[in-house]
Biotite code that builds the C-alpha atoms (Angstrom):
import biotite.structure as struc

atoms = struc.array([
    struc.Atom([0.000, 0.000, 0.000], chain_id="A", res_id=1, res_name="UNK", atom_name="CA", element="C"),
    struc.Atom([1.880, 3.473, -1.217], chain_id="A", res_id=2, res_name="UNK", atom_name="CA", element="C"),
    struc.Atom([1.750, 6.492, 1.414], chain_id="A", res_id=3, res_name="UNK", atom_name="CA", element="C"),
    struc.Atom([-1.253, 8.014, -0.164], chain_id="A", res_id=4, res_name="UNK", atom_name="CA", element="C"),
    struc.Atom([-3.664, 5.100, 0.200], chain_id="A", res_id=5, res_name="UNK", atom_name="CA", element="C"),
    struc.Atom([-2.245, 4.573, 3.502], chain_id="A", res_id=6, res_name="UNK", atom_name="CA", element="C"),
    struc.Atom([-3.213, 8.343, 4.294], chain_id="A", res_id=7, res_name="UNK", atom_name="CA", element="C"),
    struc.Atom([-6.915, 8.021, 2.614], chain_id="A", res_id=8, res_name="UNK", atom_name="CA", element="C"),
    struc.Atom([-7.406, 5.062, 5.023], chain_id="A", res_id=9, res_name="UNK", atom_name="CA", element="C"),
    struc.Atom([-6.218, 6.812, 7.685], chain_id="A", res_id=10, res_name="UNK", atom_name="CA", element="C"),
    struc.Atom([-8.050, 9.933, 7.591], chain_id="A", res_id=11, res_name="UNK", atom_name="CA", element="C"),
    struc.Atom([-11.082, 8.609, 7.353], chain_id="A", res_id=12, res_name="UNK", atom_name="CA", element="C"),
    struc.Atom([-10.921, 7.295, 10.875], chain_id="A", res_id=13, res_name="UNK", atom_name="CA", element="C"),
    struc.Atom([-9.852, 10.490, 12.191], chain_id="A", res_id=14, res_name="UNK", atom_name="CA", element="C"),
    struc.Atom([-12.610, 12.763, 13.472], chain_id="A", res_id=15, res_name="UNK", atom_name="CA", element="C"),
    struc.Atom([-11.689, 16.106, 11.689], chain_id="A", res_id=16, res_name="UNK", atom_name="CA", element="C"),
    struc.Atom([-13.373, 17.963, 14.914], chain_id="A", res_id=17, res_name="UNK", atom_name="CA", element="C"),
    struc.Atom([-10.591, 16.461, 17.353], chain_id="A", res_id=18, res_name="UNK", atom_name="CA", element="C"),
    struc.Atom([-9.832, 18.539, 20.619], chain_id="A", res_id=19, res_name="UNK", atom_name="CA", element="C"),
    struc.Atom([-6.355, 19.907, 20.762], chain_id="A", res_id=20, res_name="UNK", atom_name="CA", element="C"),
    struc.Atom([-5.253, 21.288, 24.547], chain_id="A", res_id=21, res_name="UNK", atom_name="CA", element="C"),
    struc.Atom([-3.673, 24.325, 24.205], chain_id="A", res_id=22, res_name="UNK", atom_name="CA", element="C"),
    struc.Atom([0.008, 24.291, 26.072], chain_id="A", res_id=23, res_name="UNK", atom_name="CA", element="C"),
    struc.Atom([-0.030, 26.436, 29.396], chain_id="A", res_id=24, res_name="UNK", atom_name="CA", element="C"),
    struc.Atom([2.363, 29.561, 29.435], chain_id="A", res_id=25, res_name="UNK", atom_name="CA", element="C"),
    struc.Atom([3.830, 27.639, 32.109], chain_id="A", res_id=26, res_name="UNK", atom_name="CA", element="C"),
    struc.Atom([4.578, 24.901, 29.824], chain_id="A", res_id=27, res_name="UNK", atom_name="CA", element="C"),
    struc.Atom([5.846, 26.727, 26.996], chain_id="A", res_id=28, res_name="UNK", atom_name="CA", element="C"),
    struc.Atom([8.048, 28.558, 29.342], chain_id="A", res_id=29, res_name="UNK", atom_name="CA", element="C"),
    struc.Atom([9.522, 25.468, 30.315], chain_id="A", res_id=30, res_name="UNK", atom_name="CA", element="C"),
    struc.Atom([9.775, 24.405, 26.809], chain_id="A", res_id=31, res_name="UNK", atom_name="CA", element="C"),
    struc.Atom([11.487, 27.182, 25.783], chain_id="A", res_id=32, res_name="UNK", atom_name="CA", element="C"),
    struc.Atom([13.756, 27.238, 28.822], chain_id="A", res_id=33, res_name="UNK", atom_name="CA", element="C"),
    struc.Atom([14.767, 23.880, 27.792], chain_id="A", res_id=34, res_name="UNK", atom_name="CA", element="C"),
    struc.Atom([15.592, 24.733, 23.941], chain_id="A", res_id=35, res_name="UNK", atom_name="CA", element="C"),
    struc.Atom([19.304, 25.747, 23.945], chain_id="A", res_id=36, res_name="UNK", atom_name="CA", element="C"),
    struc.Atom([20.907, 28.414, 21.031], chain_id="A", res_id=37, res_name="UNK", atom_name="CA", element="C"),
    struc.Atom([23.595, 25.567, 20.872], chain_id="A", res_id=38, res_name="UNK", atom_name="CA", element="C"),
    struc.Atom([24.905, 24.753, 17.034], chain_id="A", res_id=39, res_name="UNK", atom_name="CA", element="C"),
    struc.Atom([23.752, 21.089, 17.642], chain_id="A", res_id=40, res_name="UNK", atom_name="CA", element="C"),
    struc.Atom([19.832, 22.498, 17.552], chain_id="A", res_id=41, res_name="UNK", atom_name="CA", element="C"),
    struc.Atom([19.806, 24.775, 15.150], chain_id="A", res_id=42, res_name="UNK", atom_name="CA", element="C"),
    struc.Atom([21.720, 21.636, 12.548], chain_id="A", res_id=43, res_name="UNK", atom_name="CA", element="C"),
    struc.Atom([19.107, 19.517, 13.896], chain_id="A", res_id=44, res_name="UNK", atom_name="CA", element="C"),
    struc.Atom([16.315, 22.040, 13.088], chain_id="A", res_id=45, res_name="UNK", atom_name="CA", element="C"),
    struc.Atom([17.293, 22.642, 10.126], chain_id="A", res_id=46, res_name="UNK", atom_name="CA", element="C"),
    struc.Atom([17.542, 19.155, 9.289], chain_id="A", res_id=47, res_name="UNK", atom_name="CA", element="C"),
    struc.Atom([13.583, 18.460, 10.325], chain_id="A", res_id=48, res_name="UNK", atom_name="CA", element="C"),
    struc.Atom([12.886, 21.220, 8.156], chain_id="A", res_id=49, res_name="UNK", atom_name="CA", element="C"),
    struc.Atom([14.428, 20.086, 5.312], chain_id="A", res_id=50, res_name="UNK", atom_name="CA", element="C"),
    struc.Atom([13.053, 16.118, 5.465], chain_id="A", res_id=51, res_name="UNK", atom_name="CA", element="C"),
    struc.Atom([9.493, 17.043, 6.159], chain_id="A", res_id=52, res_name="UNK", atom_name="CA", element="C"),
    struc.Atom([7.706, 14.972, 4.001], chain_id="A", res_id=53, res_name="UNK", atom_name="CA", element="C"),
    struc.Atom([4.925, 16.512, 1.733], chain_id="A", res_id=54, res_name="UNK", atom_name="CA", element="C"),
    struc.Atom([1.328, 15.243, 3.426], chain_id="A", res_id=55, res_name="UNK", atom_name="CA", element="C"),
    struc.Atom([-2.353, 15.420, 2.108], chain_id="A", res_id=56, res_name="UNK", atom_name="CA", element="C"),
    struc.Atom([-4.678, 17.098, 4.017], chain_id="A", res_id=57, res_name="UNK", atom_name="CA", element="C"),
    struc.Atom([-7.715, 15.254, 4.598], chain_id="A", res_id=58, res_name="UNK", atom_name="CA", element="C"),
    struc.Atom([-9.992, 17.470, 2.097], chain_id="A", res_id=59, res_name="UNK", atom_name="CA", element="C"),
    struc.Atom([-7.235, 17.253, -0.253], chain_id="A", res_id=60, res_name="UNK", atom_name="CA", element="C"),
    struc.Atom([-7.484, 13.397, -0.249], chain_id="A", res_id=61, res_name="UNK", atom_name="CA", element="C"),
    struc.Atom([-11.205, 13.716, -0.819], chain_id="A", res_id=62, res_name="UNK", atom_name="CA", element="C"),
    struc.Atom([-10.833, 15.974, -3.590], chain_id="A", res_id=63, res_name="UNK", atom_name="CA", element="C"),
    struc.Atom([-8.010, 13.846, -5.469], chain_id="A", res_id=64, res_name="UNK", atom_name="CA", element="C"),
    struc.Atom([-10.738, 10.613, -5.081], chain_id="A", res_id=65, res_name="UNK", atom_name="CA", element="C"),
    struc.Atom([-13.908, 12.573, -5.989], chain_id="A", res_id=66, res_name="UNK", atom_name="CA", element="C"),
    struc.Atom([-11.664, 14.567, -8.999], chain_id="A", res_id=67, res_name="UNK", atom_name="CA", element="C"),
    struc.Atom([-10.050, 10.812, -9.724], chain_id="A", res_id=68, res_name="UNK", atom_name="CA", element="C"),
    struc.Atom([-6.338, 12.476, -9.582], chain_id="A", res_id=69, res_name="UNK", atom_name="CA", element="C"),
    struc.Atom([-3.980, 10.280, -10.052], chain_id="A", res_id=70, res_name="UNK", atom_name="CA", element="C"),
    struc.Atom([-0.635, 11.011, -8.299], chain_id="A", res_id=71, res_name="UNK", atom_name="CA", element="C"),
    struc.Atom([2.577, 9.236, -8.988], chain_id="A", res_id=72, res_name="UNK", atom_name="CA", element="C"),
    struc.Atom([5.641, 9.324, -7.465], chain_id="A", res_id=73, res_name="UNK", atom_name="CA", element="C"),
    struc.Atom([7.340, 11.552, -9.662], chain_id="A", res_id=74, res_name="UNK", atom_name="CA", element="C"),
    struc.Atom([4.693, 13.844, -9.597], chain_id="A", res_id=75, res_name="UNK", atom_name="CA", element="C"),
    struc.Atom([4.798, 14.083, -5.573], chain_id="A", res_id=76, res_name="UNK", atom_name="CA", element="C"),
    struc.Atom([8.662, 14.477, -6.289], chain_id="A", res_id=77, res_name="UNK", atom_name="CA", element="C"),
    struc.Atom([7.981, 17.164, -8.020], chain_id="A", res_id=78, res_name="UNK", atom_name="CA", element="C"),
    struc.Atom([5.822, 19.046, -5.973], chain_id="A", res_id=79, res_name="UNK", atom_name="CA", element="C"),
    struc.Atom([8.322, 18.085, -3.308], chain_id="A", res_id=80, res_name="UNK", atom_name="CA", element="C"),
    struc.Atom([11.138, 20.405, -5.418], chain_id="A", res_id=81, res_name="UNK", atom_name="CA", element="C"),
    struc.Atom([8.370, 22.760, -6.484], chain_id="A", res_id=82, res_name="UNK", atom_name="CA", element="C"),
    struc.Atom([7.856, 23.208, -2.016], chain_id="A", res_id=83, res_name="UNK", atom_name="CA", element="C"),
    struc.Atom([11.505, 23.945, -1.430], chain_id="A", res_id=84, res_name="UNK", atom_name="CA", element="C"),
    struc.Atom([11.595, 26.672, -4.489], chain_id="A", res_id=85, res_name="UNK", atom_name="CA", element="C"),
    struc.Atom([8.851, 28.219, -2.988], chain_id="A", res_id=86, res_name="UNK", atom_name="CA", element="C"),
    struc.Atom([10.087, 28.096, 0.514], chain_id="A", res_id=87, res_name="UNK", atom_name="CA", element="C"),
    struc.Atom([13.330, 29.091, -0.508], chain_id="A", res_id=88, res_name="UNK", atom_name="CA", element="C"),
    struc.Atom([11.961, 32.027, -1.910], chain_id="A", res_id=89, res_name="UNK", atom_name="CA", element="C"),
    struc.Atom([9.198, 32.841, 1.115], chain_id="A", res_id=90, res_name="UNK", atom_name="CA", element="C"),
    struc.Atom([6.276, 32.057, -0.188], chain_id="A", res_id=91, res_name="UNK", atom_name="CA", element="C"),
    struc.Atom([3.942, 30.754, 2.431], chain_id="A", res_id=92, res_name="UNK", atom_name="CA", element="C"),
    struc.Atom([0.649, 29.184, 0.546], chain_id="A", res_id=93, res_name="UNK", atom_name="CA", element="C"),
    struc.Atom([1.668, 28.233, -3.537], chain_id="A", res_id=94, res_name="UNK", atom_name="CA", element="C"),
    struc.Atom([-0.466, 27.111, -6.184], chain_id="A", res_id=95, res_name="UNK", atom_name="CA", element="C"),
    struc.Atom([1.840, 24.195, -7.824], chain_id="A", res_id=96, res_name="UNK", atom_name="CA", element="C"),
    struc.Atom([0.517, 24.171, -11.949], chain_id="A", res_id=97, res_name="UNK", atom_name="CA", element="C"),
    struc.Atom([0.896, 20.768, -13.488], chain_id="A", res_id=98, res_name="UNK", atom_name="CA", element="C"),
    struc.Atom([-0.619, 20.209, -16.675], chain_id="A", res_id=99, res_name="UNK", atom_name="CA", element="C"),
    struc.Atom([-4.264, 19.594, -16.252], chain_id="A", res_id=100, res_name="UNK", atom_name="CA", element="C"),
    struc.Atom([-3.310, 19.559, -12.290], chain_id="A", res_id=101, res_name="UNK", atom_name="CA", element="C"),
    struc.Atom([-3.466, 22.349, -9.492], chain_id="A", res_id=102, res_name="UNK", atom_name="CA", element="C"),
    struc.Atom([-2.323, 21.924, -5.701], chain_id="A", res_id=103, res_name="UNK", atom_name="CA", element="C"),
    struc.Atom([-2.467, 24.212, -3.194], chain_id="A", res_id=104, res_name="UNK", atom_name="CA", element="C"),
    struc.Atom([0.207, 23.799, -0.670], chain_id="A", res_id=105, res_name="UNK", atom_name="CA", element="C"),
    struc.Atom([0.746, 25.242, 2.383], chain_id="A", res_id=106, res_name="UNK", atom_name="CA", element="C"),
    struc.Atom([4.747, 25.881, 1.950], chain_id="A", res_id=107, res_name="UNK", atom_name="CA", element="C"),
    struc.Atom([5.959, 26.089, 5.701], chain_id="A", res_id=108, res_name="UNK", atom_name="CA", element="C"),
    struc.Atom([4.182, 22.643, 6.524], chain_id="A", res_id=109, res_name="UNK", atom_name="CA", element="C"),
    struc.Atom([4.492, 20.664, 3.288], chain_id="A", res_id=110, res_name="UNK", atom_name="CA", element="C"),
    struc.Atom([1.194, 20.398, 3.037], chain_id="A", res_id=111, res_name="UNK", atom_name="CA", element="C"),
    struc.Atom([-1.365, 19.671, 0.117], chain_id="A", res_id=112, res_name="UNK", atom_name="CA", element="C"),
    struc.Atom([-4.483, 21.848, 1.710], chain_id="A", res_id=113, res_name="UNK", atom_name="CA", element="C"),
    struc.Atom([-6.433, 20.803, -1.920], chain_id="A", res_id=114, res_name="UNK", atom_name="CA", element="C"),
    struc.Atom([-6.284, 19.769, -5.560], chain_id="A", res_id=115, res_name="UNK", atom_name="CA", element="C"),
    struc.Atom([-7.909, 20.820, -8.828], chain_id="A", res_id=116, res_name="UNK", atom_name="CA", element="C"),
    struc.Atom([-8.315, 18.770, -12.081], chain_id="A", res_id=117, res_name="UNK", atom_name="CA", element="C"),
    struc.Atom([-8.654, 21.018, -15.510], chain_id="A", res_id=118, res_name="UNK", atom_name="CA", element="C"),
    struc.Atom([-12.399, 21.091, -15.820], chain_id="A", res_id=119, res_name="UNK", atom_name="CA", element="C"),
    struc.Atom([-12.338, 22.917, -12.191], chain_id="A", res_id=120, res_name="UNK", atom_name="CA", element="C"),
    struc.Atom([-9.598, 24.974, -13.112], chain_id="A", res_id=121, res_name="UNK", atom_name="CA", element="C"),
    struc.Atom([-12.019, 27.001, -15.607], chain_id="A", res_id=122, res_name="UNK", atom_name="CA", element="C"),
    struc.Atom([-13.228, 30.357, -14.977], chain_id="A", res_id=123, res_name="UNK", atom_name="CA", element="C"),
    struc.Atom([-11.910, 29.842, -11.488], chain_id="A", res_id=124, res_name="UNK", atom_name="CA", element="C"),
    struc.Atom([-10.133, 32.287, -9.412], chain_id="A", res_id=125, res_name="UNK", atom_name="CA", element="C"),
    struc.Atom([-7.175, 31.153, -6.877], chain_id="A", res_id=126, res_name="UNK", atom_name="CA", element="C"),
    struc.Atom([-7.109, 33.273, -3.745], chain_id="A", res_id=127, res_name="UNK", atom_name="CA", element="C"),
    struc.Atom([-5.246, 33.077, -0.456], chain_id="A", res_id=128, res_name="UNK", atom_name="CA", element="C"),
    struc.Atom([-1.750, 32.379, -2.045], chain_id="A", res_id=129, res_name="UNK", atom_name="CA", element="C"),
    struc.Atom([0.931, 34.061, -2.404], chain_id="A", res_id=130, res_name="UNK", atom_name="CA", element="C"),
    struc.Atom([2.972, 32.563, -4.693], chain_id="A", res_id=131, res_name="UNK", atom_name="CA", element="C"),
    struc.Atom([2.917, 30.081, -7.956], chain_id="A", res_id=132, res_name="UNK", atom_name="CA", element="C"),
    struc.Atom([4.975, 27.459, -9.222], chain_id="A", res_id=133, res_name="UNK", atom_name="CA", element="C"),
    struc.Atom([4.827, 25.437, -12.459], chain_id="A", res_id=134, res_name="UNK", atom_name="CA", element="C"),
    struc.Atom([5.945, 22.408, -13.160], chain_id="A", res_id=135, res_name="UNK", atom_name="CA", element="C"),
])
């Protein structure tokens, strides 16, 4: 099973309205106390940074089964490069062109927020980004 089916199975077990505890000042005190400025964590988070895998949101994954999207692997390493131009240039939410294809990704977290075949494409207008790529 590839990572995209995996994630389509997944999501639909996951209650979209899930309740997420906000940290206590307290606690993100504490967190931040224990964060050093040492070279070793700033390597390190650059390192997450950089490996964060690109990840489907939930309505994206309904959108690429109800559009019938098909995505490959070279297509999600493509959007993968198309997410580091775009970050490396500061864009925070980029419309990634492909073809017939459209993804909206939310740069700083990889992340597809939704997709768009051709026939949606159409007379429609793109809003909340701030940048484009194409492929």
């Amino acid at each position: 099973m590839d990572d995209i089916q995996f994630q389509k199975n997944y999501s639909a077990l996951v209650n979209p309205n899930y309740a997420v505890t906000p940290l206590t000042t307290d606690a993100k005190q504490k967190i931040g106390a224990d964060k050093s400025n040492s070279e070793f964590a700033q390597l390190l988070q650059q390192n997450i940074q950089k490996s964060q895998p690109l990840t489907f949101s939930k309505h994206a994954l309904q959108r690429l089964d109800s559009r019938q999207i098909q995505v490959s692997p070279q297509l999600i390493s493509q959007i993968n490069s198309a997410v580091e131009k775009a970050k490396s240039k500061g864009i925070k939410d980029a419309l990634i062109l492909n073809g017939q294809t459209a993804f909206i990704v939310n740069v700083p977290s990889s992340t597809v927020v939704t997709t768009m075949s051709g026939q949606e494409m159409t007379a429609n207008v793109f809003t909340n980004i701030d940048g484009a790529v194409i492929l």
